[in-house]
C-alpha positions, 0 to 999 in steps of 0.5 A, spaced: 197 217 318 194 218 312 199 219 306 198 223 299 199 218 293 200 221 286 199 228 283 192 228 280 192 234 276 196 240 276 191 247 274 196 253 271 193 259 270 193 261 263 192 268 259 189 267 254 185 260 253 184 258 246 192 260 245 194 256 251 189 250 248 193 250 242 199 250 244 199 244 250 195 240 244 198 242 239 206 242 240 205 237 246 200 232 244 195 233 249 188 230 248 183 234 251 178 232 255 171 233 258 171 239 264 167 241 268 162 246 268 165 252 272 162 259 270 170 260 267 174 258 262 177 253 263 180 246 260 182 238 263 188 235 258 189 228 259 196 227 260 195 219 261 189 215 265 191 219 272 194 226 270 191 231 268 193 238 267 187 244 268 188 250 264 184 256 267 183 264 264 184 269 269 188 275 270 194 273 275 201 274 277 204 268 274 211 265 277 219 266 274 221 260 277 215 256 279 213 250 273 211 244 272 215 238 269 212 233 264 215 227 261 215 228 254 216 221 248 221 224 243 225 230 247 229 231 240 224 233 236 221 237 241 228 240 242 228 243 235 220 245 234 220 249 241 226 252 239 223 254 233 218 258 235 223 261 240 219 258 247 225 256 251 227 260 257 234 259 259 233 265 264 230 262 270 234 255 271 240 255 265 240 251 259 238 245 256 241 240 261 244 233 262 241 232 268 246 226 272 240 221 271 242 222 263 234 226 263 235 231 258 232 238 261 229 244 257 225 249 260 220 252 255 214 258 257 207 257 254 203 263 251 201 265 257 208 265 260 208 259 265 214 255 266 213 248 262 219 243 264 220 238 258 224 232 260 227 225 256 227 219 260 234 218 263 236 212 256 233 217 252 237 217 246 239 224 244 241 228 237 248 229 238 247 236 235 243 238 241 250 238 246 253 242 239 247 248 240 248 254 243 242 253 248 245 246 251 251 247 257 254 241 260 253 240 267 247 242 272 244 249 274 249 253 280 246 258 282 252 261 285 248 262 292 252 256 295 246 254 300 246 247 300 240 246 305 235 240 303 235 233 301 241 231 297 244 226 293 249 225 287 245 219 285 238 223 285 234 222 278 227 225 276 225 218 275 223 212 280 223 206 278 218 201 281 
C-alpha cells in the first residue's frame, strides 16, 4: 500500500494578498519563492528545503478552529511582537500554553483571519514573564465536552524524534 510521507505545502486562502505577504515575511521570517503561474494571486513562501506555504486570494469562508502549526526559532521574541500588534486569538483553542512536551503553544490570526499556530521546541527556553502574562494559563486546553474519542496518550508531544 502506498503511504503519505511529509507534508509538502500547506495552501491558506488569504483576503488580501499583499497584506498577507507581508505579514508571514515580515513578522515570520519566511523567504518567499518563485510560484507558479496561475491566473490568480497567489504566492509560495519557503518554510525549509521540503515545506512550502501557498498563499492564495479568494473570497471564501475562513475556519474558527482549522489552522496550521509552524515551529518557530524564538517563541520569545514572537510572543511579544504578536502581542503587540494585538494578533493572538485565545478564542478557539485557549491561552498561550505549556504543552506536557514543554512546547509553548500560541495561536495568532494572520490579516485575513486564518488560525497560525505558533510553536517552540519542546527545551525551548522561555521568558519567565510570559508564564506571569495575562494571556498565558497553565495547563492544556479543556473544553468541558468531556468526549475522549481518538488516540491518546500522556506522553504525546508535537515533535518526533528521529
Amino acid at each position: 500500500m502506498a503511504k503519505a510521507i511529509k507534508i509538502n505545502h500547506v495552501a491558506l486562502v488569504v483576503s488580501n494578498l499583499e497584506e498577507a505577504c507581508e505579514f508571514y515575511e515580515k513578522e515570520l521570517g519566511l523567504e518567499a519563492i518563485p510560484a507558479f503561474l496561475f491566473d490568480y494571486p497567489t504566492a509560495f513562501f519557503k518554510f525549509n528545503e521540503e515545506q512550502q506555504l501557498h498563499l492564495t486570494e479568494w473570497d471564501d469562508v475562513y475556519s474558527f478552529r482549522g489552522h496550521i502549526c509552524v515551529q518557530v526559532d524564538d517563541i520569545n521574541t514572537i510572543f511579544w511582537r504578536m502581542k503587540e500588534l494585538g494578533v493572538i486569538d485565545i478564542n478557539p483553542w485557549g491561552k498561550v500554553r505549556q504543552l506536557p512536551d514543554g512546547a509553548i503553544q500560541m495561536f495568532v490570526r494572520d490579516p485575513s483571519g486564518n488560525l497560525v499556530e505558533l510553536s517552540s521546541a519542546p527545551d525551548a527556553e522561555i521568558d519567565p514573564a510570559i508564564f506571569e502574562d495575562e494571556l498565558y494559563k497553565e495547563g492544556i486546553y479543556v473544553s468541558g465536552r468531556n468526549d475522549f474519542r481518538g488516540y491518546k496518550t500522556k506522553d504525546a508531544t508535537l515533535y518526533h524524534k528521529k
